[in-house]
C-alpha positions as CSV (number, residue, x, y, z in Angstrom):
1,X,9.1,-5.0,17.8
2,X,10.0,-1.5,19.1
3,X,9.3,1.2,16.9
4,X,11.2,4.5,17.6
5,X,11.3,7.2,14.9
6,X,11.4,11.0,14.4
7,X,11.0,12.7,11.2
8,X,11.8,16.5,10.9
9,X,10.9,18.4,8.0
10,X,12.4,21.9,7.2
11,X,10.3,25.0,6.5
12,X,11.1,27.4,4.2
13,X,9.8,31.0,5.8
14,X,8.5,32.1,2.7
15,X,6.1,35.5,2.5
16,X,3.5,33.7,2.0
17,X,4.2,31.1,4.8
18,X,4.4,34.2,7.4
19,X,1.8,35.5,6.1
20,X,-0.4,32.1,6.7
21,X,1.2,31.6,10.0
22,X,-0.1,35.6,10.9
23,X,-3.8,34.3,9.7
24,X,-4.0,31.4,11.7
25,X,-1.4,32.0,14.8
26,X,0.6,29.5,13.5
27,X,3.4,29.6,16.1
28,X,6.9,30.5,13.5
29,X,8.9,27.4,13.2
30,X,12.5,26.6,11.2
31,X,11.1,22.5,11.0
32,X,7.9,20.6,12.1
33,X,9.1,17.3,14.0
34,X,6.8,14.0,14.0
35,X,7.6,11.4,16.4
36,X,6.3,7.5,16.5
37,X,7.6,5.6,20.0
38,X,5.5,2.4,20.5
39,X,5.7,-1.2,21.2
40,X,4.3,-3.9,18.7
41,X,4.2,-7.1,19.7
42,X,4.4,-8.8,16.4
43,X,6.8,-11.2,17.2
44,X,4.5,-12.7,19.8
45,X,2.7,-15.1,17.8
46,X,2.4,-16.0,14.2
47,X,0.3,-13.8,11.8
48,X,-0.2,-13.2,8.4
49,X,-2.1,-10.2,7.8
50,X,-1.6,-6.9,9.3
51,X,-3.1,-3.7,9.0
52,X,-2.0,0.3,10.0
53,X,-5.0,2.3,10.5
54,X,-5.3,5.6,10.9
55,X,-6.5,9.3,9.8
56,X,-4.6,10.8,7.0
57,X,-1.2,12.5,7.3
58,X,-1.7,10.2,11.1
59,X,2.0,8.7,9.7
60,X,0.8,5.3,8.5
61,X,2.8,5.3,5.7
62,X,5.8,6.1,7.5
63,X,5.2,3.2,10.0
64,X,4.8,0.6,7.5
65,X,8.1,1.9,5.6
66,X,10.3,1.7,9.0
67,X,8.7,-1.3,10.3
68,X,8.2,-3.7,6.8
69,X,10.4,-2.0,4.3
70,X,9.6,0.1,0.9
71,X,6.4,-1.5,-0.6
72,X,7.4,-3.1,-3.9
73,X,7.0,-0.6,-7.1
74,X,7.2,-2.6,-10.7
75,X,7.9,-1.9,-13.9
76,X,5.3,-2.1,-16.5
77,X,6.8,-2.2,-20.4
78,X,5.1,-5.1,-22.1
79,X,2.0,-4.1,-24.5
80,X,0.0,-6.3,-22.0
81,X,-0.5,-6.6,-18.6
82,X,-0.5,-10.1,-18.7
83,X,3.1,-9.8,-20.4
84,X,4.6,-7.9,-17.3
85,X,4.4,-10.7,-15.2
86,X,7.3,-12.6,-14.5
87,X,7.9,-15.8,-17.2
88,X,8.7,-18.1,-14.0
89,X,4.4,-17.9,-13.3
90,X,2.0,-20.0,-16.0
91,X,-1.0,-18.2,-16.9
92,X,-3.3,-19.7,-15.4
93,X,-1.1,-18.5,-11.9
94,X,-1.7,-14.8,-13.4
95,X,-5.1,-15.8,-14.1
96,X,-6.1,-17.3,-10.8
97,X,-4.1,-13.9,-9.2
98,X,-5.9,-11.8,-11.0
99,X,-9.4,-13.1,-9.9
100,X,-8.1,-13.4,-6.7
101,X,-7.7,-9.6,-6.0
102,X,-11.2,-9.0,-8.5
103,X,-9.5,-8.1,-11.3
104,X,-11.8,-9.9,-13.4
105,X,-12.1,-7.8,-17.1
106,X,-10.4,-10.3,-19.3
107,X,-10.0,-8.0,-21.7
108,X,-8.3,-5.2,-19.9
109,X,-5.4,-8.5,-18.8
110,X,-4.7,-7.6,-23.0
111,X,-4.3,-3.9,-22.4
112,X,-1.1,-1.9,-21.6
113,X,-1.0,-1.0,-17.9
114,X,-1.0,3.0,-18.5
115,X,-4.5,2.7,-20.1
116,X,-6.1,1.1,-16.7
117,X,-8.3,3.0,-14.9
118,X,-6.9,3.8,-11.1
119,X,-9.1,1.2,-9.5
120,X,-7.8,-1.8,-12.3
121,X,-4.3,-0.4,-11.8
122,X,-4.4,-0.8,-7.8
123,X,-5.8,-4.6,-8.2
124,X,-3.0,-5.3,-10.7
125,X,-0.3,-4.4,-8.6
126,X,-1.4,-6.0,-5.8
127,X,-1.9,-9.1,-7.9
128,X,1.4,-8.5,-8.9
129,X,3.3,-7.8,-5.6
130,X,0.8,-11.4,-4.2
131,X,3.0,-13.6,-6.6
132,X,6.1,-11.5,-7.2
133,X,6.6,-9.7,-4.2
134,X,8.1,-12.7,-2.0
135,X,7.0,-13.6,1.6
136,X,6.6,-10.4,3.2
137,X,4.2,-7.8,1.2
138,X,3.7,-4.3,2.6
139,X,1.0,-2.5,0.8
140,X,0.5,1.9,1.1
141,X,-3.0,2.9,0.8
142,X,-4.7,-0.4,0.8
143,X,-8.2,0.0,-1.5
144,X,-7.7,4.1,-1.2
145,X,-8.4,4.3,-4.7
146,X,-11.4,1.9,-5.1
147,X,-15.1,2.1,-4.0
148,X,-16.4,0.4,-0.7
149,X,-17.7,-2.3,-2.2
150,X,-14.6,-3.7,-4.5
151,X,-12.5,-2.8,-1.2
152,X,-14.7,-5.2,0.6
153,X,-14.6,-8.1,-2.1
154,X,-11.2,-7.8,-2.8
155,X,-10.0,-7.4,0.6
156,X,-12.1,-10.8,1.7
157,X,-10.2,-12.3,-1.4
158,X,-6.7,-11.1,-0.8
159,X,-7.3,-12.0,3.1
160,X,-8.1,-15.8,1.7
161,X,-5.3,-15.9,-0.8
162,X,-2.7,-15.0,1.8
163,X,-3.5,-17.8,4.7
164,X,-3.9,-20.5,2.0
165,X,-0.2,-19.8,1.5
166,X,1.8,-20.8,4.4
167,X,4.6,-17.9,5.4
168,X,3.1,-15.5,3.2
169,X,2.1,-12.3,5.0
170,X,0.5,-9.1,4.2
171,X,0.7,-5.8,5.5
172,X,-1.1,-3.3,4.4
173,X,-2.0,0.9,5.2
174,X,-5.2,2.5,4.9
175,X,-7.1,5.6,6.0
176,X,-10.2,5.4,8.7
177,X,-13.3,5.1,7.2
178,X,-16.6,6.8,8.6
């Protein structure tokens, strides 16, 4: 796969940008321009999980949009989490899910979704997007939002749910780590 892709922002001269350009000799500019030019031999052999490292603002999240398509966003109405998932899945598929990405608080399966905490939120949708989100899962800021060591367990389970599924495949962005 060849990627090939410029994005230009516009910049709006304000004051206070010229004056912040004057402090740090910020050469003046009318738009910034970003542009990504590589060759990625995906197609080469079969895979089913990929990763996009880099630092932040390095353009991850614009490589995984142009090369795998919008990660999947859901809606969450019910008065459960539990209840958001689709009725074509049995519980015990939610359940199994669930553990799968170490979202393990049985109780907080009963709560609403707005009343997770960040990290609970970020393993829900990604059990979510495992059993909704078809073949082909693209994930933005993969385990940004939880601590090393539930990035590690859950990453070694996700890695495990995905390859005992045949044609499933995950992509997923995250920062460097130091």
């Amino acid at each position: 796969m060849r990627i090939d892709h410029v994005v230009e922002t516009a910049l709006e001269r304000t004051p206070r940008a010229k004056q912040l350009e004057g402090m740090f000799d910020v050469p003046a500019r009318e738009k910034l321009t970003h542009h990504w030019h590589a060759e990625i031999p995906i197609e080469d052999r079969p895979w089913q999980i990929g990763l996009i490292v880099g630092a932040s603002g390095a353009g991850k999240s614009t490589i995984l949009r142009r090369m795998f398509g919008q990660p999947i966003s859901f809606e969450w109405r019910a008065g459960s989490v539990v209840g958001d998932f689709s009725r074509h899945y049995s519980i015990q598929e939610i359940a199994d899910i669930c553990s799968a990405v170490g979202f393990n608080t049985i109780p907080s399966w009963l709560k609403p979704y707005h009343v997770l905490s960040t990290g609970e939120r970020f393993r829900v949708e990604l059990a979510r997007a495992l059993l909704e989100g078809g073949d082909l899962i693209a994930i933005d800021e993969f385990t940004s939002v939880v601590d090393r060591q539930v990035a590690q367990i859950g990453s070694h389970a996700v890695q495990r749910y995905v390859r005992k599924h045949p044609g499933k495949q995950l992509v997923a962005a995250t920062a460097t780590t130091t």
